[in-house]
C-alpha positions as a printed Julia matrix, in Angstrom:
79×3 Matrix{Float64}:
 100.99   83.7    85.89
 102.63   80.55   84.57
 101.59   77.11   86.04
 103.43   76.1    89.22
 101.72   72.55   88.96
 101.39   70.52   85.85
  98.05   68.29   86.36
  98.69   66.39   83.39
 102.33   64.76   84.74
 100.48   64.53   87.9
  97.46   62.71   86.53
  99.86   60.68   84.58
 102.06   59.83   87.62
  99.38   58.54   89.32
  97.61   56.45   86.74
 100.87   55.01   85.99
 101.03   54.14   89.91
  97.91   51.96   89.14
  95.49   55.06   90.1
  91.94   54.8    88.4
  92.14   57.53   85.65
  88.85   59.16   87.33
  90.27   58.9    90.6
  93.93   60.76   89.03
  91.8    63.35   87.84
  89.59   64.2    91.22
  92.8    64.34   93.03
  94.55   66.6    90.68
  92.01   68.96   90.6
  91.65   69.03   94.48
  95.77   69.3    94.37
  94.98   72.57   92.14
  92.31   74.23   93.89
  94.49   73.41   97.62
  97.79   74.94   95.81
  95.34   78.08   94.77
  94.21   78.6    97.91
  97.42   78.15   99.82
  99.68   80.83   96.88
 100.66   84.22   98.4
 100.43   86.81   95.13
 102.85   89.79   94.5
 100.15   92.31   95.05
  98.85   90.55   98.18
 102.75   90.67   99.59
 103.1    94.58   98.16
 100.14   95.47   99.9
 100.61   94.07  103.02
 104.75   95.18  103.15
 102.71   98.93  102.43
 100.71   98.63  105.38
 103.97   97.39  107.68
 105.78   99.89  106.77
 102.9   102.6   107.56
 102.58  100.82  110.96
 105.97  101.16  111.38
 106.34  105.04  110.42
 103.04  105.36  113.34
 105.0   103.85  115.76
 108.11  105.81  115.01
 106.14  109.21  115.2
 104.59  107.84  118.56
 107.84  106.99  119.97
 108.8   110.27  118.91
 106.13  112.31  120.35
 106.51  110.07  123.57
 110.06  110.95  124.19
 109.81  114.72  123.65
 106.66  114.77  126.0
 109.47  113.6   128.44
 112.0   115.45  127.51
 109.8   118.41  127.92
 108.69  117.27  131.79
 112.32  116.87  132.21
 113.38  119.93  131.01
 110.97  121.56  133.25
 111.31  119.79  136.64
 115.16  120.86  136.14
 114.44  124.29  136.25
């Protein structure tokens, strides 16, 4: 996966802001592991759409099962 944050022009930005080099650097790499823990992967987002839609098709088939259940009574009590 490509960076999504570049540290150095971040370090850089802030040094140049009057930032303590050591300082730049402790925030940059707290930046990187908060942007890390905050991405949503492709797999993650593939696996979860997989489980959705298999929620989904469970609630069909219930809904499904439901209304021929009634049907059926129906049926019946008509005759």
């Amino acid at each position: 996966m490509p960076d999504i944050f570049d540290t150095v022009m971040f370090m850089d930005t802030l040094i140049e802001g009057g930032m303590p080099e050591k300082q730049a650097k402790a925030m940059a790499s707290a930046m990187v592991q908060l942007i890390d823990s905050q991405l949503v992967t492709k797999n993650f987002l593939d696996m979860r759409l997989a489980q959705l839609k298999s929620e989904l098709i469970q609630w069909m088939v219930g809904v499904i099962v439901v209304q021929t259940g009634l049907t059926a009574v129906l049926f019946k009590l008509m005759h």
